[in-house]
py3Dmol code that shows the C-alpha trace and the ligand (Angstrom):
import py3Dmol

protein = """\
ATOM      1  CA  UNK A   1      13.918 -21.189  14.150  1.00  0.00           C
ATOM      2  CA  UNK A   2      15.118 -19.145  11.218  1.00  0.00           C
ATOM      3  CA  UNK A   3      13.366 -16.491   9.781  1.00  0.00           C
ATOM      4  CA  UNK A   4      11.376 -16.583   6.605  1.00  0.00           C
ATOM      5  CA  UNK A   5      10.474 -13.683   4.223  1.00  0.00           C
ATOM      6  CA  UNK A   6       7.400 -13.450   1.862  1.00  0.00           C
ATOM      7  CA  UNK A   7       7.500 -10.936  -0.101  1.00  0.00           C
ATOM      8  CA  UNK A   8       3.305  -9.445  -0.124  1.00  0.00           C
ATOM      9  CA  UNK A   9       3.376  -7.787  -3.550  1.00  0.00           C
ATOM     10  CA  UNK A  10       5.958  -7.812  -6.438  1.00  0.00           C
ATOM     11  CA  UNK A  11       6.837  -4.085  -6.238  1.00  0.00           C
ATOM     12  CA  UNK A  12       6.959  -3.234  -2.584  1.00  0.00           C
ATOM     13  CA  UNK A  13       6.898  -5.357   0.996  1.00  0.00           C
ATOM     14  CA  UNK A  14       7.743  -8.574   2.440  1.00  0.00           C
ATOM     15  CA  UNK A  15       6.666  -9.760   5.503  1.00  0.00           C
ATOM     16  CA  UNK A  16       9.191 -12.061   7.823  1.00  0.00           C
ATOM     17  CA  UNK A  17       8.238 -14.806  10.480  1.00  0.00           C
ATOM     18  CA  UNK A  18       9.462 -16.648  12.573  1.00  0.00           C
ATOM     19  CA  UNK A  19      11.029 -13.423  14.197  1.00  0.00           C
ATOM     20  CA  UNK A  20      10.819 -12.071  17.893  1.00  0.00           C
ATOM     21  CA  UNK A  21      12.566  -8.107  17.690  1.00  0.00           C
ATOM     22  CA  UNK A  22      13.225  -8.395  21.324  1.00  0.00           C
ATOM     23  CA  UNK A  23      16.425 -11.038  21.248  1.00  0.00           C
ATOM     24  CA  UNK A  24      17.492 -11.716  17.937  1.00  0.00           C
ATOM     25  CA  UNK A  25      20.639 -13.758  16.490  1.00  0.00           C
ATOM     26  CA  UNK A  26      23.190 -11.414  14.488  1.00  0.00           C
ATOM     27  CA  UNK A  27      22.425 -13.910  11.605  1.00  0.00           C
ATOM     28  CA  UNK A  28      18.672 -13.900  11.847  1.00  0.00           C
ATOM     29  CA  UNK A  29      19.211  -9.687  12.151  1.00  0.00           C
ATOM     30  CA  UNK A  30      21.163 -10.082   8.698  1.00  0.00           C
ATOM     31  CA  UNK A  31      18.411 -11.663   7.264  1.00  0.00           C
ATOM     32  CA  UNK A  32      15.836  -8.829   8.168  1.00  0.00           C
ATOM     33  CA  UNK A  33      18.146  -6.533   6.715  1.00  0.00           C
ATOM     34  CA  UNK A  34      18.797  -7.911   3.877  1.00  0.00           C
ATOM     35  CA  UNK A  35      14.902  -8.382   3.226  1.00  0.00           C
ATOM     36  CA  UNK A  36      14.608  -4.877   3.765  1.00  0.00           C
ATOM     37  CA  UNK A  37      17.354  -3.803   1.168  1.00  0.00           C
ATOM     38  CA  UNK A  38      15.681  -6.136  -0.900  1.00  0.00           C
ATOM     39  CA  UNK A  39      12.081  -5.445  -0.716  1.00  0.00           C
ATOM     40  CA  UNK A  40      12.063  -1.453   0.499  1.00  0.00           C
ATOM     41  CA  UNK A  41       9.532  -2.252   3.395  1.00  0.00           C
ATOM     42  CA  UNK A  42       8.854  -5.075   5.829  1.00  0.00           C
ATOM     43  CA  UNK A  43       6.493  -6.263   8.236  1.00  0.00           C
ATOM     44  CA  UNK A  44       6.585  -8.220  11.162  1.00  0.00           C
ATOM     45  CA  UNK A  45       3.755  -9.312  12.895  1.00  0.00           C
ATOM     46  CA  UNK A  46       2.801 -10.070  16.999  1.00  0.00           C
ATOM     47  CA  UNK A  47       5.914  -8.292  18.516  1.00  0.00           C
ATOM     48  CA  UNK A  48       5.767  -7.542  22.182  1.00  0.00           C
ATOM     49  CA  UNK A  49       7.732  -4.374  22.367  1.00  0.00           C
ATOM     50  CA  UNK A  50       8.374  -2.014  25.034  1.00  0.00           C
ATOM     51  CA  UNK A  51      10.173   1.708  23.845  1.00  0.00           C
ATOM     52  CA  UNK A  52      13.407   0.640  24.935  1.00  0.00           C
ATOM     53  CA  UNK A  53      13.155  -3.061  22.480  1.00  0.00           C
ATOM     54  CA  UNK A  54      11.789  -0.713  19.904  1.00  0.00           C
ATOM     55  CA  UNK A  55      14.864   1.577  20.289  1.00  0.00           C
ATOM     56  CA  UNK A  56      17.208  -1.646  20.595  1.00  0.00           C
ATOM     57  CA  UNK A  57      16.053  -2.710  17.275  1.00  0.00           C
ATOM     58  CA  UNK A  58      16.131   0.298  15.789  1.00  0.00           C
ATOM     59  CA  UNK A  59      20.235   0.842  16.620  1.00  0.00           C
ATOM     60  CA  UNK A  60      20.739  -2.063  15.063  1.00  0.00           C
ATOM     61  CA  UNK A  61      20.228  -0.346  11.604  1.00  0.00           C
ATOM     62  CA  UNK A  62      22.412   2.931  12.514  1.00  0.00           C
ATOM     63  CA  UNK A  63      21.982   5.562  14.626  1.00  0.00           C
ATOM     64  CA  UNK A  64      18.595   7.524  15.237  1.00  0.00           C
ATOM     65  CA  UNK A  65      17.804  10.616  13.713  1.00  0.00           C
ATOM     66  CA  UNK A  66      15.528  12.897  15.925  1.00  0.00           C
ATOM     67  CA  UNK A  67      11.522  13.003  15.086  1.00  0.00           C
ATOM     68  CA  UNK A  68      10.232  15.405  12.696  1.00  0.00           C
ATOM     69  CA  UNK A  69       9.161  18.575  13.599  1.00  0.00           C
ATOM     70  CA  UNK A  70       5.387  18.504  13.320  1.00  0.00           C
ATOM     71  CA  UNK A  71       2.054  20.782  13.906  1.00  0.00           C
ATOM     72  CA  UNK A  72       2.897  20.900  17.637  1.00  0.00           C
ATOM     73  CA  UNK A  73       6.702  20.618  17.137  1.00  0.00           C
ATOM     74  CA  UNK A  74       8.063  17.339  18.381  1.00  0.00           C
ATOM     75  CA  UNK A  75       6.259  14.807  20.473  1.00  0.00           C
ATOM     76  CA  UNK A  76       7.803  11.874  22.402  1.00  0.00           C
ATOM     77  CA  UNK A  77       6.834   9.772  24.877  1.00  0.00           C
ATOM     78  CA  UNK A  78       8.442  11.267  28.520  1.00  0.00           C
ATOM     79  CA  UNK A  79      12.200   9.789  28.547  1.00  0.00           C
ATOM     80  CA  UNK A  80      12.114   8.483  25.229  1.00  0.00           C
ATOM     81  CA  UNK A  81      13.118  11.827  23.049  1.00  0.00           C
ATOM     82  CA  UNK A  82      13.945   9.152  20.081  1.00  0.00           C
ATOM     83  CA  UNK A  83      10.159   8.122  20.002  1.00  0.00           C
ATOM     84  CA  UNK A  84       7.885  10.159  17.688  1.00  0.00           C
ATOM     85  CA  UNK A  85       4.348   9.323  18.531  1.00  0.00           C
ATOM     86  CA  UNK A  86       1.692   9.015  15.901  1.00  0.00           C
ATOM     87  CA  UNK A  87      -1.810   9.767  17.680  1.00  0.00           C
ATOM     88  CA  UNK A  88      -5.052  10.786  17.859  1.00  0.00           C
ATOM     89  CA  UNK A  89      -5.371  10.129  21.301  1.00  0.00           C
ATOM     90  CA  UNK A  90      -5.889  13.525  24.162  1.00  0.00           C
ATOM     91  CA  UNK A  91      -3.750  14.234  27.454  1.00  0.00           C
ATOM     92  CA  UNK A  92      -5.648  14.974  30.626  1.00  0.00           C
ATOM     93  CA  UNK A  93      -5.124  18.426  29.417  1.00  0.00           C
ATOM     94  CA  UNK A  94      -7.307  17.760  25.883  1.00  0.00           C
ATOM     95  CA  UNK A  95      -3.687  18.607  24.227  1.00  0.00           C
ATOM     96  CA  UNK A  96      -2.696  15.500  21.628  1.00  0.00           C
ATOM     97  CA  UNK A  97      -0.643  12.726  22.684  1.00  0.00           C
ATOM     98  CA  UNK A  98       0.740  12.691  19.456  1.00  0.00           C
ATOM     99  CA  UNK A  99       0.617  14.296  15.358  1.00  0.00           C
ATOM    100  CA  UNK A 100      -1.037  13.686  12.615  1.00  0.00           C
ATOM    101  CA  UNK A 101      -4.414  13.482  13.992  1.00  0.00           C
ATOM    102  CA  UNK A 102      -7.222  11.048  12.797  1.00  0.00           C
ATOM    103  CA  UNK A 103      -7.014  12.809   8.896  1.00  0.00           C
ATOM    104  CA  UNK A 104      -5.658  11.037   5.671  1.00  0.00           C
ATOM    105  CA  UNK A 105      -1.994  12.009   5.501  1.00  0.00           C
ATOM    106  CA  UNK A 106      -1.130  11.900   2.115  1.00  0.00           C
ATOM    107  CA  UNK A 107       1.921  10.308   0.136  1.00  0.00           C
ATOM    108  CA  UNK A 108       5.206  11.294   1.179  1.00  0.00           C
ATOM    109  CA  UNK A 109       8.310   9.905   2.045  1.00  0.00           C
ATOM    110  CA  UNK A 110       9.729  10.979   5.389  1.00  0.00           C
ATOM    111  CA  UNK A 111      11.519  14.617   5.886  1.00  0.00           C
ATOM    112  CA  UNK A 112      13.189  14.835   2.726  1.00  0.00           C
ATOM    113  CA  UNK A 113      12.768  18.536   3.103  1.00  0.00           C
ATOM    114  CA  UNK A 114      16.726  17.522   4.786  1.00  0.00           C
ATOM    115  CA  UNK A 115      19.734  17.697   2.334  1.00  0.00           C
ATOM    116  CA  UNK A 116      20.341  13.980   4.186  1.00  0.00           C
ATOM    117  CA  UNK A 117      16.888  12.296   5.461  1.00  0.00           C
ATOM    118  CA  UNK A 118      16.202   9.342   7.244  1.00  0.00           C
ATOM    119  CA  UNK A 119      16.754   6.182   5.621  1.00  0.00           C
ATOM    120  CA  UNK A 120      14.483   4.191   7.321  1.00  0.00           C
ATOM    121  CA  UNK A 121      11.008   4.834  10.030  1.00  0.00           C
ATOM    122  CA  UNK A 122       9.827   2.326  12.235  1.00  0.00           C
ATOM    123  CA  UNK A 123       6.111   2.634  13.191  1.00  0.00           C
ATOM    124  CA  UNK A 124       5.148   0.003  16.017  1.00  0.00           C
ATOM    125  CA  UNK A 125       1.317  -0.250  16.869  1.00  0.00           C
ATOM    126  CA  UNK A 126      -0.105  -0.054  20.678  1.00  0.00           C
ATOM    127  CA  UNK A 127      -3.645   1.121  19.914  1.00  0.00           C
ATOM    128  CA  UNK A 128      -5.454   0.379  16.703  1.00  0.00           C
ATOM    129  CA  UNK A 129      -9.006   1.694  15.980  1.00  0.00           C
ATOM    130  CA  UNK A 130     -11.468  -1.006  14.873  1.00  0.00           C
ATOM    131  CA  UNK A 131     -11.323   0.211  10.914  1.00  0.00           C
ATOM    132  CA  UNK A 132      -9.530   2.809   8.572  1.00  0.00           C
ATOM    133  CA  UNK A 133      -5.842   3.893   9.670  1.00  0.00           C
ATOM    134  CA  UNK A 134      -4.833   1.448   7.079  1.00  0.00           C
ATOM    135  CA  UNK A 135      -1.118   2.410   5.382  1.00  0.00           C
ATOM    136  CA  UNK A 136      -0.235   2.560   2.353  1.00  0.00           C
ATOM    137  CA  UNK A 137       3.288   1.635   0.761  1.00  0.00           C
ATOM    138  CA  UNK A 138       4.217   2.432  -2.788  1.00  0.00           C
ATOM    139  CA  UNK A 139       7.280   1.010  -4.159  1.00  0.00           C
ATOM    140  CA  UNK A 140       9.231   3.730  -6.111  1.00  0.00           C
ATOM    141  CA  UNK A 141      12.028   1.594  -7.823  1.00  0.00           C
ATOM    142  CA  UNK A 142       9.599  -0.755  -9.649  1.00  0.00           C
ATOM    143  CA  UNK A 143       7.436   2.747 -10.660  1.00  0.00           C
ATOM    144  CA  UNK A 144      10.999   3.830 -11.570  1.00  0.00           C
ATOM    145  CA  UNK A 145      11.856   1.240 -13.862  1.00  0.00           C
ATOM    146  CA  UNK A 146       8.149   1.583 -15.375  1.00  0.00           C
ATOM    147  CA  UNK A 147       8.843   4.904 -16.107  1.00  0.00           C
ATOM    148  CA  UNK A 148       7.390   5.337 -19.363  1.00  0.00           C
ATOM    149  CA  UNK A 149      10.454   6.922 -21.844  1.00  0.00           C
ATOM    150  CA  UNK A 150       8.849  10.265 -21.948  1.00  0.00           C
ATOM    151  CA  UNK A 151       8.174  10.760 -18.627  1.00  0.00           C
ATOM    152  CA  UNK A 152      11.950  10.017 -17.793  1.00  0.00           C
ATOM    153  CA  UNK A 153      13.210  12.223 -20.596  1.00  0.00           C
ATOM    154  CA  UNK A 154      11.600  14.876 -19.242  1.00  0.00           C
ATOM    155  CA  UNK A 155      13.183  14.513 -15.349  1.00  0.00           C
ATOM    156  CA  UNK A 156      16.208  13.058 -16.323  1.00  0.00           C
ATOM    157  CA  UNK A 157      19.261  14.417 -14.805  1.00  0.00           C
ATOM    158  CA  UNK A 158      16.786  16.966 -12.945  1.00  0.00           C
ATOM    159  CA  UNK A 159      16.292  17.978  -9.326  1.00  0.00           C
ATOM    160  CA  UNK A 160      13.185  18.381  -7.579  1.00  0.00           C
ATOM    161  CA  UNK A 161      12.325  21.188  -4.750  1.00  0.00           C
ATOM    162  CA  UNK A 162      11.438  18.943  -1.410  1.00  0.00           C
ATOM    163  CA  UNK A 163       9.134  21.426   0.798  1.00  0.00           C
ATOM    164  CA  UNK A 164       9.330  21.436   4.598  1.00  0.00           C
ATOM    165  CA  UNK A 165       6.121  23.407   5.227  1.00  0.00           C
ATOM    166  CA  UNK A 166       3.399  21.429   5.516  1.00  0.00           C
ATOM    167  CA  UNK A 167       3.597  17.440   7.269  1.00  0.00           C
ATOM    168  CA  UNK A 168       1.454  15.056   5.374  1.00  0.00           C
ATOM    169  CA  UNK A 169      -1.286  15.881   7.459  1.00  0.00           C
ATOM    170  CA  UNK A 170      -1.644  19.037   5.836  1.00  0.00           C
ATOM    171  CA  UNK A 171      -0.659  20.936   9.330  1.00  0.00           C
ATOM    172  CA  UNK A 172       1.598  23.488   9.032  1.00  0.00           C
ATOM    173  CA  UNK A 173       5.209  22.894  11.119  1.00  0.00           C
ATOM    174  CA  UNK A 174       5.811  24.436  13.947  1.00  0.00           C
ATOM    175  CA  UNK A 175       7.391  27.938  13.669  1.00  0.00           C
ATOM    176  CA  UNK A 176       7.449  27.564   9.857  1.00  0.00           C
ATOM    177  CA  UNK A 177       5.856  30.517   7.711  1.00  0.00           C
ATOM    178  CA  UNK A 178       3.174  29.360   5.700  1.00  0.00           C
ATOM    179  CA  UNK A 179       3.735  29.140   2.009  1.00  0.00           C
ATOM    180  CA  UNK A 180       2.340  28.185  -1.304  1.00  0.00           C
ATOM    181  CA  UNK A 181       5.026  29.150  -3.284  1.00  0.00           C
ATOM    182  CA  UNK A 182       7.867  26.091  -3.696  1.00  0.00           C
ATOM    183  CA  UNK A 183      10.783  28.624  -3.870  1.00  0.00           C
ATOM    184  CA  UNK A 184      10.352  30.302  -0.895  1.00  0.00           C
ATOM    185  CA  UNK A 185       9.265  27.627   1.143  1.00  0.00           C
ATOM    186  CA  UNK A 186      11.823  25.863   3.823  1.00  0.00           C
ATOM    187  CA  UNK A 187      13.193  22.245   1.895  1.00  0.00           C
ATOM    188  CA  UNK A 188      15.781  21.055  -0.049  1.00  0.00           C
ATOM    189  CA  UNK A 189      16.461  19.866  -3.524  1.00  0.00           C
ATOM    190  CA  UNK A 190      17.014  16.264  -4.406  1.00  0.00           C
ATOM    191  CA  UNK A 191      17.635  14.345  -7.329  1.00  0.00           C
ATOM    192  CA  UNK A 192      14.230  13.253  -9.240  1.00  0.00           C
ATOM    193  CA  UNK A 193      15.986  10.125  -9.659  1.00  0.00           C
ATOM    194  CA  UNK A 194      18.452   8.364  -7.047  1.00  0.00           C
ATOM    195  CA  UNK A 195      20.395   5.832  -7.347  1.00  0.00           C
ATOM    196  CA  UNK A 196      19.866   3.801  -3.955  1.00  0.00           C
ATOM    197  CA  UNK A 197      23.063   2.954  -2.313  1.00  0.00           C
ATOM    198  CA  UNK A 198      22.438  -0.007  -0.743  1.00  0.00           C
ATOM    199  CA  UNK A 199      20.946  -2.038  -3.869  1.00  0.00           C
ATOM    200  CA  UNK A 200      22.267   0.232  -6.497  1.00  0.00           C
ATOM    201  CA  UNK A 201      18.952   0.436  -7.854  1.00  0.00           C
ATOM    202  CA  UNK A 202      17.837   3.873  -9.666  1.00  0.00           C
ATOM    203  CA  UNK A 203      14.360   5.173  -7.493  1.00  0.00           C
ATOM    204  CA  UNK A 204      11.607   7.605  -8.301  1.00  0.00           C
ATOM    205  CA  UNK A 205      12.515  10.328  -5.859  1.00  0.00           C
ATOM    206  CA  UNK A 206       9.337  12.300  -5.527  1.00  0.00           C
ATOM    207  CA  UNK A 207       9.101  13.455  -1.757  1.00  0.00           C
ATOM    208  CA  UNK A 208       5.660  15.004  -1.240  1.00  0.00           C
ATOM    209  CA  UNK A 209       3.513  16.771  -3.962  1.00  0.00           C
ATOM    210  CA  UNK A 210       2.581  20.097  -1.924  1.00  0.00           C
ATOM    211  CA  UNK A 211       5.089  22.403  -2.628  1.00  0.00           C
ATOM    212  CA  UNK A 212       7.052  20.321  -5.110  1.00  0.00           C
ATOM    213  CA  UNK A 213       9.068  21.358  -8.229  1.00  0.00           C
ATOM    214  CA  UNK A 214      11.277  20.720 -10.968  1.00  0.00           C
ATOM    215  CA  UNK A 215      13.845  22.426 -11.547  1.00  0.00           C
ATOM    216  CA  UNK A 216      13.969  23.798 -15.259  1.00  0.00           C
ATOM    217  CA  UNK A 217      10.502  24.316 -15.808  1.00  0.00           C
ATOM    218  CA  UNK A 218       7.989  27.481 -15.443  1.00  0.00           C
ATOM    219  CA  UNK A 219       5.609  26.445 -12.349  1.00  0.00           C
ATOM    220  CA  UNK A 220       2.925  25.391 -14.489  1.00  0.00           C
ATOM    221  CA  UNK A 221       4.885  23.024 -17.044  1.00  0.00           C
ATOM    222  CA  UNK A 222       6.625  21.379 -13.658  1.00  0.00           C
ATOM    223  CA  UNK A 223       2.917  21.004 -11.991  1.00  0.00           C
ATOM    224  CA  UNK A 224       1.686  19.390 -15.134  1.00  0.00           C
ATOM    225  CA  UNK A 225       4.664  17.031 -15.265  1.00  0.00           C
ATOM    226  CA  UNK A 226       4.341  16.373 -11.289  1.00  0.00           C
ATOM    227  CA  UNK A 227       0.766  15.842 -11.893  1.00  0.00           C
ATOM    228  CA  UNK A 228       1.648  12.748 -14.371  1.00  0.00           C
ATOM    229  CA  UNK A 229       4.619  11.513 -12.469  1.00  0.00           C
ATOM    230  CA  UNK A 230       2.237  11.111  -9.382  1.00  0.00           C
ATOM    231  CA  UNK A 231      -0.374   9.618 -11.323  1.00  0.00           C
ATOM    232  CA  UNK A 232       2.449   6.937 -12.874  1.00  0.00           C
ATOM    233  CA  UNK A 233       3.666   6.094  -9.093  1.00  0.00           C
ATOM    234  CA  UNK A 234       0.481   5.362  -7.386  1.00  0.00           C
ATOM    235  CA  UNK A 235      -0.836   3.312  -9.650  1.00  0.00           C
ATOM    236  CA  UNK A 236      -2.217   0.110  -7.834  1.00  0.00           C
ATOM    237  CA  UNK A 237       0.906  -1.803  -9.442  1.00  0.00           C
ATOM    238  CA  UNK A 238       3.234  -0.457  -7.461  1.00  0.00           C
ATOM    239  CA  UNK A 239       1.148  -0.307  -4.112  1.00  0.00           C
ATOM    240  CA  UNK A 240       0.807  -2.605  -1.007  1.00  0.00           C
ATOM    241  CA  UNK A 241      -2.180  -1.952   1.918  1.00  0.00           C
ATOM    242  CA  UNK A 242      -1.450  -2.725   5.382  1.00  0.00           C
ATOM    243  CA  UNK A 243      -4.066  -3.065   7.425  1.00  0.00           C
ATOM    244  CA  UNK A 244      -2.864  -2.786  11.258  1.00  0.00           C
ATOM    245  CA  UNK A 245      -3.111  -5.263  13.874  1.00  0.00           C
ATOM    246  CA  UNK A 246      -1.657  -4.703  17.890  1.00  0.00           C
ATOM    247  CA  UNK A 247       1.831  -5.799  17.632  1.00  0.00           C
ATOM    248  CA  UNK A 248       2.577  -5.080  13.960  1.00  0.00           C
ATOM    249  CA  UNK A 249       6.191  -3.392  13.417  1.00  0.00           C
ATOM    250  CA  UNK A 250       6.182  -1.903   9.966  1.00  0.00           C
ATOM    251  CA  UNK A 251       9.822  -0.752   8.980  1.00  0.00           C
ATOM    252  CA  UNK A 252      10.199   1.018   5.224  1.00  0.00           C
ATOM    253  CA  UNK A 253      13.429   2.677   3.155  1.00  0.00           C
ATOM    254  CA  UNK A 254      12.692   6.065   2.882  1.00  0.00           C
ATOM    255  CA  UNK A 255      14.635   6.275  -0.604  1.00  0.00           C
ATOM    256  CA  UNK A 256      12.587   3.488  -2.049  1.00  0.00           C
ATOM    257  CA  UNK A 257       8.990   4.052  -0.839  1.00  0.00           C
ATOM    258  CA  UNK A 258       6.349   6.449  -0.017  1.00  0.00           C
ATOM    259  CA  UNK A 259       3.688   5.693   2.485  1.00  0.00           C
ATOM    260  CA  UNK A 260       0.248   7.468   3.180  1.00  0.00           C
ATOM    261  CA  UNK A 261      -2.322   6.826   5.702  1.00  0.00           C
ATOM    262  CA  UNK A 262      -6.024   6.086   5.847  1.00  0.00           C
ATOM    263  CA  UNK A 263      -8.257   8.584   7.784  1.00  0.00           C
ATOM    264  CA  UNK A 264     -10.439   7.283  10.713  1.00  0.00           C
ATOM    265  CA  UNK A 265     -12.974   7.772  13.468  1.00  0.00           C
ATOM    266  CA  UNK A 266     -11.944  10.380  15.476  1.00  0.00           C
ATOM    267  CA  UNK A 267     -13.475   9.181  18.074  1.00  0.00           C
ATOM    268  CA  UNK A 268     -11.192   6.118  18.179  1.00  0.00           C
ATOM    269  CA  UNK A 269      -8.093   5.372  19.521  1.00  0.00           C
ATOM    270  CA  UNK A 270      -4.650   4.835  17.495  1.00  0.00           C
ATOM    271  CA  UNK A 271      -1.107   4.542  18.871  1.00  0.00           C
ATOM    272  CA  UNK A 272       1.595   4.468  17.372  1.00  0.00           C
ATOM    273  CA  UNK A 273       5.360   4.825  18.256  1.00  0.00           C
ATOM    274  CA  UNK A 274       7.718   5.225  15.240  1.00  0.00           C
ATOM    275  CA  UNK A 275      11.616   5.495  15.061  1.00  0.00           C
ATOM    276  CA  UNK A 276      13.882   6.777  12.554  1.00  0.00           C
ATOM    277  CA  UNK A 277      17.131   5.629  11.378  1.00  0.00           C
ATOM    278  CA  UNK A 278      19.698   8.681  10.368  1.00  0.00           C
ATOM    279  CA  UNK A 279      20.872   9.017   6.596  1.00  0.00           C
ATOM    280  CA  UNK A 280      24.136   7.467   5.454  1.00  0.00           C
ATOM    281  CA  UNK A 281      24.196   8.826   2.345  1.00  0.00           C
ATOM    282  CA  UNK A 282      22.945  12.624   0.822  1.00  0.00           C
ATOM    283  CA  UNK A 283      20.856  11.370  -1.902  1.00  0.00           C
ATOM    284  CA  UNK A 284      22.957  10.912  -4.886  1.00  0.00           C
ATOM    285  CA  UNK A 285      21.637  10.893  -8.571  1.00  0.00           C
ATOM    286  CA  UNK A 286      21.365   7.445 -11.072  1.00  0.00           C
ATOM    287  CA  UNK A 287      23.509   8.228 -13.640  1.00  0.00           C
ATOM    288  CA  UNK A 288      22.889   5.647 -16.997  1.00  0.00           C
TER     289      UNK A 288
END
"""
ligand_1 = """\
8
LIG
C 3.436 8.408 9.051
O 3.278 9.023 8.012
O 4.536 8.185 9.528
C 2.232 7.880 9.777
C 1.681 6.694 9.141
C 0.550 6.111 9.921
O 0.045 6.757 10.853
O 0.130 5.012 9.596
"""
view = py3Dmol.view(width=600, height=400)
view.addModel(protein, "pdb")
view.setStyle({"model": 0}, {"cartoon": {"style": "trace"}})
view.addModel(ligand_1, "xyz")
view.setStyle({"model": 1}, {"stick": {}})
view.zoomTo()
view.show()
């Protein structure tokens, strides 16, 4: 059976049936790749993965980039040091499982604190609490070409300071000084606006807020303009909700999205194992 792909809102997402991860046809593969050139994130639904399918998969798209270094530096399931684990879930020892906790983590797009970041995550879920935990996907080439003119005057050909301090759950990285002040803090700079090199399409590159700034500009002007460039990307138009069921693989293009996450009851569990496919490109700027 071939694969199908609906796309789930007009700025961001598609989700693709028809699919099982663990055996699929180079052709059928092609398809799911282009859907996710084409659509920045998609979702397929009632997979039956174990870590080394979820790894398979994943090598089809390139080769994996390590997991982030996060509050408790980086966690992987034993054997599996390409696995990042997203939990809220305790050891036998009461240490986490996993990062992020059961808190909101906030828009971002993944370690773009890196002069080359990933260009794709994989999150794959085990454990799912019974509400909240829901992610968010926000589609930063159609808030790019919404861009309204003086907005994009004021960032064109500009670079923005990516900060590697904080994760998006507000924890501070292992080993990393703590910092409010962009310039001094670990990251790299990027260009605000990127041409992606796989659709050739120019995307809002806007990392994470904490931390951020534009090159150019005192600290408050670039905090002001931040403020509205934030407020422009986020807007419901550009945004797609997924709420999680067991077996849902969620894969999204790092240069094209940002994602944030739900909080939820602590007392739950959640499980998630995520992937990461290595950068082909340093982020290059749109130039028209
Ligand atoms: C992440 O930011 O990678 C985690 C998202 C999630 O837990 O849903």
């Amino acid at each position: 059976m071939a694969v199908t792909v609906r796309a789930v809102t007009p700025a961001v997402g598609a989700e693709i049936s028809g699919a099982d991860l663990r055996g699929l046809s180079d052709s059928d593969f092609a398809a799911i790749e282009r859907a996710w050139t084409n659509h920045s994130m998609i979702l397929l639904r009632g997979q039956k993965l174990s870590d080394d399918d979820l790894l398979a998969f994943s090598r089809r798209f390139g080769a994996l980039d390590p997991p982030p270094n996060q509050e408790r530096g980086r966690i992987s399931p034993p054997g599996y040091p390409d696995i990042y684990v997203v939990s809220n879930v305790l050891d036998g020892k009461g240490d986490p499982i996993g990062a992020l906790g059961a808190g909101e983590a906030v828009w971002h797009t993944d370690m773009s604190y890196l002069d080359t970041p990933p260009d794709a995550s994989m999150l794959y879920s085990l454990e799912i609490p019974p509400s909240g935990g829901n992610t968010w996907f926000c589609g930063m080439q159609a808030a790019c070409d919404a861009l309204p003119a003086d907005l994009l005057a004021k960032i064109k050909g500009r670079r923005i300071k990516h900060d590697g301090t904080y994760n998006s759950g507000g924890y501070l990285r292992k080993g990393v000084t703590p910092t409010d002040d962009p310039m001094a803090a670990p990251g790299a700079w990027h260009p605000a606006i990127l041409r992606h090199p796989a659709n050739g399409r120019a995307t809002l590159y806007l990392g994470r807020r904490r931390n951020s700034y534009i090159e150019g500009y005192s600290r408050v002007e670039s905090d002001a303009l931040l403020e509205a460039l934030w407020a422009h990307a986020t807007q419901p138009r550009f945004v797609y909700e997924h709420v999680w069921k067991l077996g849902d693989l969620v894969m999204w293009d790092n240069r094209s999205t940002m994602h944030r996450r739900d909080p939820f009851d602590g007392e739950a569990r959640r499980i998630m194992h995520r992937t990461q496919i290595k950068g082909s490109h340093k982020p290059v700027a749109f130039a028209a």
